[in-house]
HTML snippet that shows the backbone in 3Dmol.js (N, CA, C, O; Angstrom):
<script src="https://3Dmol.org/build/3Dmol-min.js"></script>
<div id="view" style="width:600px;height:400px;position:relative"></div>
<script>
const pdb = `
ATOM      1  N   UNK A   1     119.799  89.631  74.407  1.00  0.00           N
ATOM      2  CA  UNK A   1     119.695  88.829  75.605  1.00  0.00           C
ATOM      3  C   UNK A   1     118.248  88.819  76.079  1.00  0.00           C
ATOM      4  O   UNK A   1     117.604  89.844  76.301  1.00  0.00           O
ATOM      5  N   UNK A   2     117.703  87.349  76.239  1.00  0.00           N
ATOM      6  CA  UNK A   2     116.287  87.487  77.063  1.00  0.00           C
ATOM      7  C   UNK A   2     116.502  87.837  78.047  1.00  0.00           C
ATOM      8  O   UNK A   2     117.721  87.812  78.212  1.00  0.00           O
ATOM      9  N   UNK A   3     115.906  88.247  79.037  1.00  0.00           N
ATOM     10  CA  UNK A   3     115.637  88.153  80.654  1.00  0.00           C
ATOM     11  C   UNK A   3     115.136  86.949  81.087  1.00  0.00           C
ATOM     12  O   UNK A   3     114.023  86.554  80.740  1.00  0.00           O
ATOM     13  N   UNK A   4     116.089  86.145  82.041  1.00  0.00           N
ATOM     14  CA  UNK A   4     116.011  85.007  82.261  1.00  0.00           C
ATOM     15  C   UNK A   4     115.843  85.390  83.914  1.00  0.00           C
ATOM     16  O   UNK A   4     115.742  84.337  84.544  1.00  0.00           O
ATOM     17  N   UNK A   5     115.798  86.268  84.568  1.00  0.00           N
ATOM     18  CA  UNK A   5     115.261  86.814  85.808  1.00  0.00           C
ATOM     19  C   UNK A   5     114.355  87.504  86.464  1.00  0.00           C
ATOM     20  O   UNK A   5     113.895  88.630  86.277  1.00  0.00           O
ATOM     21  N   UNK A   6     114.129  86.602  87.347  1.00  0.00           N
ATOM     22  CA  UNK A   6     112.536  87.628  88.001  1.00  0.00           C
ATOM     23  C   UNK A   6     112.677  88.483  89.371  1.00  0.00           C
ATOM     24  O   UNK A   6     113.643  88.263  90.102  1.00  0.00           O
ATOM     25  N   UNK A   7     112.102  89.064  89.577  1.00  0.00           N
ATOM     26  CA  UNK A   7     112.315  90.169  90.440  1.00  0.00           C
ATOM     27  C   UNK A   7     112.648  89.791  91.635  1.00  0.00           C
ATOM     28  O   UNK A   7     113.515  90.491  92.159  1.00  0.00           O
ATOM     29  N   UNK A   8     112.175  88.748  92.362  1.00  0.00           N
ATOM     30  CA  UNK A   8     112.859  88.059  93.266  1.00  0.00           C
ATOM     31  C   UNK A   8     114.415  87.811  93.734  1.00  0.00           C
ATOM     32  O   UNK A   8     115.040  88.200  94.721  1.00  0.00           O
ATOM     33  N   UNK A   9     114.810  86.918  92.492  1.00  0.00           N
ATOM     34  CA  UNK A   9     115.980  86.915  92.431  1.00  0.00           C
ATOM     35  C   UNK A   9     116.570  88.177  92.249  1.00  0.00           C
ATOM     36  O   UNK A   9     117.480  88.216  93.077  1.00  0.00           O
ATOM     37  N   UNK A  10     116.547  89.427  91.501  1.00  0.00           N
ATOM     38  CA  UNK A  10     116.833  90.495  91.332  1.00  0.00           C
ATOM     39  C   UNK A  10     117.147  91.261  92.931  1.00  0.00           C
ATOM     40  O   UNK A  10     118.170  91.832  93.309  1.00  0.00           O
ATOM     41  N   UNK A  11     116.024  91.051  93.565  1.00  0.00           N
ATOM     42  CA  UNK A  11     115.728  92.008  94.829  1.00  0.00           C
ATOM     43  C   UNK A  11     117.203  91.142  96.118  1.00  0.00           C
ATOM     44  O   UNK A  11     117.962  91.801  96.829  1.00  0.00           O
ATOM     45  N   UNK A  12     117.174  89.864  96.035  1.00  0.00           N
ATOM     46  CA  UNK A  12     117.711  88.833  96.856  1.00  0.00           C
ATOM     47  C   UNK A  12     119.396  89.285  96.147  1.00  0.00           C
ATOM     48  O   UNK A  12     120.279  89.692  96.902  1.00  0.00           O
ATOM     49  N   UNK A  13     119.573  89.171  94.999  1.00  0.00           N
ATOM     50  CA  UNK A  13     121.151  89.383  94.727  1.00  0.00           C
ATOM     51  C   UNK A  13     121.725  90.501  95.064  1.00  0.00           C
ATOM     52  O   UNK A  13     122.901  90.438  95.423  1.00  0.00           O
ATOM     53  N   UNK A  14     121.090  91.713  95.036  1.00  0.00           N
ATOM     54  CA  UNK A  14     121.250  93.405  94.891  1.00  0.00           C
ATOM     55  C   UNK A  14     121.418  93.153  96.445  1.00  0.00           C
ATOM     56  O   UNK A  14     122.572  92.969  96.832  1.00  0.00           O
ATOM     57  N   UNK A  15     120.470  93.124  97.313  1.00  0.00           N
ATOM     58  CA  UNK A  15     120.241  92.758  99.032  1.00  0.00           C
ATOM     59  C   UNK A  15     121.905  92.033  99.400  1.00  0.00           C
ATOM     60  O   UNK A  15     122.724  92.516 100.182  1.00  0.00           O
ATOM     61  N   UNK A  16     122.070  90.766  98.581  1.00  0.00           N
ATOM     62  CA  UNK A  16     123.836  90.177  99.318  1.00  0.00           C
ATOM     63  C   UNK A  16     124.771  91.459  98.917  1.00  0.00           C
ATOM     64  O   UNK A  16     125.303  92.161  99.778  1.00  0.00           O
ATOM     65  N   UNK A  17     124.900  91.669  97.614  1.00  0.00           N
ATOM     66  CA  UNK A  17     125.758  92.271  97.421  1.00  0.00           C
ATOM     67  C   UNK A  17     125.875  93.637  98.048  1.00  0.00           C
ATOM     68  O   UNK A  17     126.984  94.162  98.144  1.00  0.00           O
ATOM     69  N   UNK A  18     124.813  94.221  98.467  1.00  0.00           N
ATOM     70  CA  UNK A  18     124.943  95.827  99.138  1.00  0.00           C
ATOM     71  C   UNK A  18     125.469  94.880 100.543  1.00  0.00           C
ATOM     72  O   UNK A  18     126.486  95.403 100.999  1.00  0.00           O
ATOM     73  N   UNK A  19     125.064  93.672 101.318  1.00  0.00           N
ATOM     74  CA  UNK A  19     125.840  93.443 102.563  1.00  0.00           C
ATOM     75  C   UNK A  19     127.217  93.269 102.411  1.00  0.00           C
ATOM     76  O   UNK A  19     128.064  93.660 103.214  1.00  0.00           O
ATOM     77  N   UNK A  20     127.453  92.587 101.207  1.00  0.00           N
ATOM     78  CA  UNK A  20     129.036  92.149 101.079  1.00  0.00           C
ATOM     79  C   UNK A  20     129.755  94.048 101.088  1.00  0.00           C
ATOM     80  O   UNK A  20     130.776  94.377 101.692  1.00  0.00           O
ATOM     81  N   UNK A  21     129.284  94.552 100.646  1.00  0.00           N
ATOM     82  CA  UNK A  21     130.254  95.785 100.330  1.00  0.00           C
ATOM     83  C   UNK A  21     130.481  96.452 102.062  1.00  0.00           C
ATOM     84  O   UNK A  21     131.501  96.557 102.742  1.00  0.00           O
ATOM     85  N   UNK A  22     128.987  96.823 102.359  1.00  0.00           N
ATOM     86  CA  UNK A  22     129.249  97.040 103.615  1.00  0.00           C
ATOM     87  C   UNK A  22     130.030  96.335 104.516  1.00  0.00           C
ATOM     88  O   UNK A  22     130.869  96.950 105.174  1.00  0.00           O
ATOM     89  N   UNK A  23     129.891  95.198 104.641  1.00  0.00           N
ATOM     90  CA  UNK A  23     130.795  94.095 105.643  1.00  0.00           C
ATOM     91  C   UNK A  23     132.642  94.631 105.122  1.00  0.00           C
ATOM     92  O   UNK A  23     133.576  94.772 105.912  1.00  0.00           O
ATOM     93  N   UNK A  24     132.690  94.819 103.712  1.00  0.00           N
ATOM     94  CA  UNK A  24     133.730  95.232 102.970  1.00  0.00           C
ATOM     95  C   UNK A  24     134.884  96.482 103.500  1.00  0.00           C
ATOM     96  O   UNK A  24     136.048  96.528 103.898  1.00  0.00           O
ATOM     97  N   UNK A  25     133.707  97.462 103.211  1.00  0.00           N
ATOM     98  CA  UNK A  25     133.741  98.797 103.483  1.00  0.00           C
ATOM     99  C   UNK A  25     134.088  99.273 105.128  1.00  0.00           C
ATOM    100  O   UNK A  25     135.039  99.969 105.482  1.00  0.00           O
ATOM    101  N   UNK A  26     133.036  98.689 105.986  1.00  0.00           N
ATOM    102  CA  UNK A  26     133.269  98.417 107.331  1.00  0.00           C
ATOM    103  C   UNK A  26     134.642  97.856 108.028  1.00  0.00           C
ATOM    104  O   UNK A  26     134.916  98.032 109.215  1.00  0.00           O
ATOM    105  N   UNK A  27     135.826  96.829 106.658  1.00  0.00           N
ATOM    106  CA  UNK A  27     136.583  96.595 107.018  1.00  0.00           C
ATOM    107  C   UNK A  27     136.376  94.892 108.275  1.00  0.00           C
ATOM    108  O   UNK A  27     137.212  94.340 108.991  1.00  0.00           O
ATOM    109  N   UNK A  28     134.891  94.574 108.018  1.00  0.00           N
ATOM    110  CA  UNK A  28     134.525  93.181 108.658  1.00  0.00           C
ATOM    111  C   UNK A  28     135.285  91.896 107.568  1.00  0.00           C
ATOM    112  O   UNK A  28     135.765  90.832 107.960  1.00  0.00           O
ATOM    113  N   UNK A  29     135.242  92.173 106.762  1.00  0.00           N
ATOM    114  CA  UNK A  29     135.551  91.001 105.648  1.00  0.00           C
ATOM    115  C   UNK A  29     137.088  91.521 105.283  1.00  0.00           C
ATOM    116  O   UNK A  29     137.056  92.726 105.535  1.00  0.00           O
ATOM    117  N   UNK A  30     138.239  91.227 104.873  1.00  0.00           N
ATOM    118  CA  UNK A  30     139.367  91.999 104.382  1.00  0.00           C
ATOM    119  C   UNK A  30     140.262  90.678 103.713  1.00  0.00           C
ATOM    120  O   UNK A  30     139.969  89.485 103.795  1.00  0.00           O
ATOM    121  N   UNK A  31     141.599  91.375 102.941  1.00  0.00           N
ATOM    122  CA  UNK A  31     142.579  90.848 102.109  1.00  0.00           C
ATOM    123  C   UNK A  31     141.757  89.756 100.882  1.00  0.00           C
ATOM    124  O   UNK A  31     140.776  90.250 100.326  1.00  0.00           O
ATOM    125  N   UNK A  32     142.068  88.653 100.578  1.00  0.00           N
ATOM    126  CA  UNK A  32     142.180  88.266  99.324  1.00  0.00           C
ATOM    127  C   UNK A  32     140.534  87.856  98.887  1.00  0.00           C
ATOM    128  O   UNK A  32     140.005  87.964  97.781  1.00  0.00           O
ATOM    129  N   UNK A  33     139.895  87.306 100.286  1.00  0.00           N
ATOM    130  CA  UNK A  33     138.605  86.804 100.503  1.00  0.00           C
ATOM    131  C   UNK A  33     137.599  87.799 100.674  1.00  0.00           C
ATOM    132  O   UNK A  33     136.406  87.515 100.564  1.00  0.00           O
ATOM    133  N   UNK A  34     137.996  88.926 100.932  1.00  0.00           N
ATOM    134  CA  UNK A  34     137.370  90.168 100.851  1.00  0.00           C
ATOM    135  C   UNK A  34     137.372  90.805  99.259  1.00  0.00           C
ATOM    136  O   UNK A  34     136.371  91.432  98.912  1.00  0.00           O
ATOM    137  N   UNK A  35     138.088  90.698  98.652  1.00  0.00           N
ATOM    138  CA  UNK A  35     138.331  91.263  97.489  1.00  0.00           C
ATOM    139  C   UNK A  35     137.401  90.185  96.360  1.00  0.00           C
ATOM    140  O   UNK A  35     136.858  90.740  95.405  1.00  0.00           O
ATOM    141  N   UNK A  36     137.299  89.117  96.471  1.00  0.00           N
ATOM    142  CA  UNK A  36     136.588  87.892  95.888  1.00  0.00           C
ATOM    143  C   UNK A  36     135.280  88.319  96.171  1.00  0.00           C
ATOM    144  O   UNK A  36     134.375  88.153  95.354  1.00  0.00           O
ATOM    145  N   UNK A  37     135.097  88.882  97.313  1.00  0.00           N
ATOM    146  CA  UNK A  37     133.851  88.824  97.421  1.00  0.00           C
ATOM    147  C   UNK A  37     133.071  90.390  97.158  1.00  0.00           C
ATOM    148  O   UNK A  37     131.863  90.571  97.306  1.00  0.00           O
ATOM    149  N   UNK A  38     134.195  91.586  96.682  1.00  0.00           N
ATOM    150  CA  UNK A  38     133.210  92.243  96.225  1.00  0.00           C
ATOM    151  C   UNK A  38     133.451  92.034  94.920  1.00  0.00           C
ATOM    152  O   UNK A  38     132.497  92.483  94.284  1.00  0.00           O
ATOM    153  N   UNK A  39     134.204  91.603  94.266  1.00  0.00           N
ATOM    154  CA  UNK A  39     134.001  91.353  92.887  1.00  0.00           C
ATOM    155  C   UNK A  39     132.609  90.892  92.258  1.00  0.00           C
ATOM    156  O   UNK A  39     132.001  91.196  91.232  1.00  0.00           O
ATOM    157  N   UNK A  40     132.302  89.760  93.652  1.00  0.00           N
ATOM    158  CA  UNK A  40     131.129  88.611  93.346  1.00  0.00           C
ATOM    159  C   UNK A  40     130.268  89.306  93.534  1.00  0.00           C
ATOM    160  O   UNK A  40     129.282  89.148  92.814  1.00  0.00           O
ATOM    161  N   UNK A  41     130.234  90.458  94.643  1.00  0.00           N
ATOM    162  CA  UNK A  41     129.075  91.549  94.991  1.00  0.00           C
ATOM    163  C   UNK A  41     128.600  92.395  93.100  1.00  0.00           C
ATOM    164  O   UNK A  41     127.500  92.409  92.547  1.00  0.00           O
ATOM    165  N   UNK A  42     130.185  93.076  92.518  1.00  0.00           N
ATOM    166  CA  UNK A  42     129.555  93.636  91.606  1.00  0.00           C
ATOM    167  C   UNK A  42     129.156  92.925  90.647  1.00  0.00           C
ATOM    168  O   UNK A  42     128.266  93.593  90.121  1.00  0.00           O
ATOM    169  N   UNK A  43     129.346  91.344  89.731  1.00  0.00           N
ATOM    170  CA  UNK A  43     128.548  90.785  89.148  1.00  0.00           C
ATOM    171  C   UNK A  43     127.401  90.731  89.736  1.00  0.00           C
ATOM    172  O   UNK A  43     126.587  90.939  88.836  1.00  0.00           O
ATOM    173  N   UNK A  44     126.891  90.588  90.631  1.00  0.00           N
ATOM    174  CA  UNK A  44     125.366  90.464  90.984  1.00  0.00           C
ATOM    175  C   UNK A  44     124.819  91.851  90.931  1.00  0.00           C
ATOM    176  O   UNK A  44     123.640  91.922  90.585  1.00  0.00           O
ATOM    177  N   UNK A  45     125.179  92.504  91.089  1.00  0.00           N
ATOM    178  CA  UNK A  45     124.945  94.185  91.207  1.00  0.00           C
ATOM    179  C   UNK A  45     124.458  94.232  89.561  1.00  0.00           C
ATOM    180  O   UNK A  45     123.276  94.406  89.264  1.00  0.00           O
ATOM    181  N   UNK A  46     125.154  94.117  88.898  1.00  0.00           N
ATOM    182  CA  UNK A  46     125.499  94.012  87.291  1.00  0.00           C
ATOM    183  C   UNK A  46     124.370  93.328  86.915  1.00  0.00           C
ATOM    184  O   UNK A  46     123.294  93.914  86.794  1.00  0.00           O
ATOM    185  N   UNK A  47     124.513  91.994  86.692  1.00  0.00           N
ATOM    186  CA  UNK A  47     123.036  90.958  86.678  1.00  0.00           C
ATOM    187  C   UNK A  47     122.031  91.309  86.975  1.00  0.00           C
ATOM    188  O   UNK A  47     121.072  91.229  86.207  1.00  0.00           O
ATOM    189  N   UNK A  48     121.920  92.008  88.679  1.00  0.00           N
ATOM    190  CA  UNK A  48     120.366  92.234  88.309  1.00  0.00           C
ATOM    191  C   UNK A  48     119.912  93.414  87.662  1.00  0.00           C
ATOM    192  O   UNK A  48     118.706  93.638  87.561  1.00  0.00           O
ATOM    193  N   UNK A  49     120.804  94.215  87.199  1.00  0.00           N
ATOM    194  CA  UNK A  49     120.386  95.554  86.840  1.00  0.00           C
ATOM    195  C   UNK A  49     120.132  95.106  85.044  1.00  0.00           C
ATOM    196  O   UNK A  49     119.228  95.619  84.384  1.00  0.00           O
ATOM    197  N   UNK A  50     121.004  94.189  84.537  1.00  0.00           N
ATOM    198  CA  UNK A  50     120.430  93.957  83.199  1.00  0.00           C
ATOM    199  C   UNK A  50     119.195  92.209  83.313  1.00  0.00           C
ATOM    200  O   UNK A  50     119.106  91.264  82.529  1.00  0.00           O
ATOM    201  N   UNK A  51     118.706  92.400  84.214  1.00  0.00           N
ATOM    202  CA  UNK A  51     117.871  90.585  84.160  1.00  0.00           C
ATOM    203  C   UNK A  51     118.361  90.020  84.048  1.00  0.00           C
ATOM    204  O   UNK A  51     117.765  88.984  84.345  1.00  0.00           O
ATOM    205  N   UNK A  52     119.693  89.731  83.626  1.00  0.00           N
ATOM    206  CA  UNK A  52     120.241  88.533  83.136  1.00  0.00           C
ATOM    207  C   UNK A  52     121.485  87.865  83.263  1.00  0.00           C
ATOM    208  O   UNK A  52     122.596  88.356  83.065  1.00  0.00           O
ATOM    209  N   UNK A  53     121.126  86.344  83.718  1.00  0.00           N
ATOM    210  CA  UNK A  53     122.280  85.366  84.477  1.00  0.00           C
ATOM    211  C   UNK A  53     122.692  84.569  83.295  1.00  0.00           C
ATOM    212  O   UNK A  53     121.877  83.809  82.772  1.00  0.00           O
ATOM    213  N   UNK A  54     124.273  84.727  82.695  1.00  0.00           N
ATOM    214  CA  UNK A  54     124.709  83.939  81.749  1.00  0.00           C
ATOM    215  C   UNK A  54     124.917  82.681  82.223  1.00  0.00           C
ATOM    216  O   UNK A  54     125.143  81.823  81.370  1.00  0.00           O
ATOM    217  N   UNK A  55     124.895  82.312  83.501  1.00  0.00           N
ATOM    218  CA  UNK A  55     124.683  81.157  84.091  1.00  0.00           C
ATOM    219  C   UNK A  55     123.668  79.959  83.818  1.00  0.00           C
ATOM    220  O   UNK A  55     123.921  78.817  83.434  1.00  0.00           O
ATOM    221  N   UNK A  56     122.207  80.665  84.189  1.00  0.00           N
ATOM    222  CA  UNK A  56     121.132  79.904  83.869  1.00  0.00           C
ATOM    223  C   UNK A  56     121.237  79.744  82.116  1.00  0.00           C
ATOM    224  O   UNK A  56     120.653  78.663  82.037  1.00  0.00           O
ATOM    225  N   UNK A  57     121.479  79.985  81.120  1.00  0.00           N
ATOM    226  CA  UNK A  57     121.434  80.049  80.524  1.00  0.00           C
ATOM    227  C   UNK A  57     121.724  78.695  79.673  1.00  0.00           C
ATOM    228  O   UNK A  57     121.028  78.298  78.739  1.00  0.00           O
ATOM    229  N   UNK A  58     122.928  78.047  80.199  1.00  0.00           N
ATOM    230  CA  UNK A  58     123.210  76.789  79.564  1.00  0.00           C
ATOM    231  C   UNK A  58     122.595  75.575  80.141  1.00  0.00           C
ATOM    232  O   UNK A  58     122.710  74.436  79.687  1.00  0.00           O
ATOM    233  N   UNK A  59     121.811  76.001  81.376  1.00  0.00           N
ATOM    234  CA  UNK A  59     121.366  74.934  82.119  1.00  0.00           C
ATOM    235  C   UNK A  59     119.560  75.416  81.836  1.00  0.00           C
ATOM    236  O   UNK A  59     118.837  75.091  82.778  1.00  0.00           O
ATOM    237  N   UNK A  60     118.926  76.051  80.788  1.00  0.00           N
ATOM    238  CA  UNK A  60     117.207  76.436  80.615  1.00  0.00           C
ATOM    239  C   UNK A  60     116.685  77.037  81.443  1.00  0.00           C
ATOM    240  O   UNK A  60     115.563  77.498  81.234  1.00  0.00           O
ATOM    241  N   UNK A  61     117.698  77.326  83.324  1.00  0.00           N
ATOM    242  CA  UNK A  61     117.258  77.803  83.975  1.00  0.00           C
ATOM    243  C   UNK A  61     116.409  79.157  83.941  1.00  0.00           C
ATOM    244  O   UNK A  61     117.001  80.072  83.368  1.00  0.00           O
ATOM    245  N   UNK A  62     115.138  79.469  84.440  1.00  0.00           N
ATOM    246  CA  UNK A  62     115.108  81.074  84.695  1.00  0.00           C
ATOM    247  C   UNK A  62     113.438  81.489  85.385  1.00  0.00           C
ATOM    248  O   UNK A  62     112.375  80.964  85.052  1.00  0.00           O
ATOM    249  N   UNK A  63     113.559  82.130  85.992  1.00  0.00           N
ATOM    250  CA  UNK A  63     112.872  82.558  87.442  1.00  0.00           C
ATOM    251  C   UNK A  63     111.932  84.137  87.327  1.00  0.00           C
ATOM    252  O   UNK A  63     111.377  84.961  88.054  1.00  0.00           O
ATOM    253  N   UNK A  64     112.234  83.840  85.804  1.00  0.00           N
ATOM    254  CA  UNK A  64     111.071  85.523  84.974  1.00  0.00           C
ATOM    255  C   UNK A  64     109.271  84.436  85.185  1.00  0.00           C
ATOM    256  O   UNK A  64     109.038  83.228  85.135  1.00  0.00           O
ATOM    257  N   UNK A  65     108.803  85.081  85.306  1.00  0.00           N
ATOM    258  CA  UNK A  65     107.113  84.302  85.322  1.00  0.00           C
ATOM    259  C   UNK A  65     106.955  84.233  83.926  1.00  0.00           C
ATOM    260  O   UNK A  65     107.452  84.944  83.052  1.00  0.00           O
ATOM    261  N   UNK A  66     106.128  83.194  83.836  1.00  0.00           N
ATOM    262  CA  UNK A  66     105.956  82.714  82.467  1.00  0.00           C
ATOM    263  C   UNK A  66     105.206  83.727  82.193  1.00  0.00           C
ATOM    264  O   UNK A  66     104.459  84.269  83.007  1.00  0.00           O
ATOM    265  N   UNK A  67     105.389  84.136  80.728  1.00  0.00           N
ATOM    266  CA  UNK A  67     104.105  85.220  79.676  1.00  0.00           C
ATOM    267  C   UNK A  67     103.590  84.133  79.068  1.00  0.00           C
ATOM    268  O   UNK A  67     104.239  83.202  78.592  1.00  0.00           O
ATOM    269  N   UNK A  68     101.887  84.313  79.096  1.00  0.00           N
ATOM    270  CA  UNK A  68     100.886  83.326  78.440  1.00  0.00           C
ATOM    271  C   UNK A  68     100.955  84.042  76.545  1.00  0.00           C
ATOM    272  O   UNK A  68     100.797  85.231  76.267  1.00  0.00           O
ATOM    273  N   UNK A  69     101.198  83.036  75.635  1.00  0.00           N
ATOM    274  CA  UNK A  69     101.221  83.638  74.404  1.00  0.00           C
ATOM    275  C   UNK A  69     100.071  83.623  73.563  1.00  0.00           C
ATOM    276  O   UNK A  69     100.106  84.167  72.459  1.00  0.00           O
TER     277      UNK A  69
END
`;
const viewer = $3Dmol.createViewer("view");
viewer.addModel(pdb, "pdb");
viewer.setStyle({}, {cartoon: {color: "spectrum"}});
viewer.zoomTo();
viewer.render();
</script>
């Protein structure tokens, strides 16, 4: 897998997902829409810890800074 992510995005996904858990955890968010949403918390958790969005992927997307070759 390349790394199709840059630290930005990395720092911004990790940031929702630690709120979603808390809001979670806190018992602010609850039942089916709560549960959706930490799921969605740990793919992003996941993603940014390996760089990489299988998402951007089919669309060329990706937000790593270009390396000059």
């Amino acid at each position: 897998m390349k790394k199709n992510m840059g630290s930005m995005d990395r720092i911004v996904r990790s940031v929702i997902a630690i709120v979603i858990a808390i809001l979670y955890f806190t018992n602010i968010i609850s039942g089916t829409i709560g549960l959706i949403l930490l799921v969605l918390a740990g793919i992003f958790l996941f993603t940014s810890f390996i760089s990489f969005c299988p998402l951007y992927g089919p669309f060329g997307l990706s937000t790593c800074k270009k390396e000059d070759n």
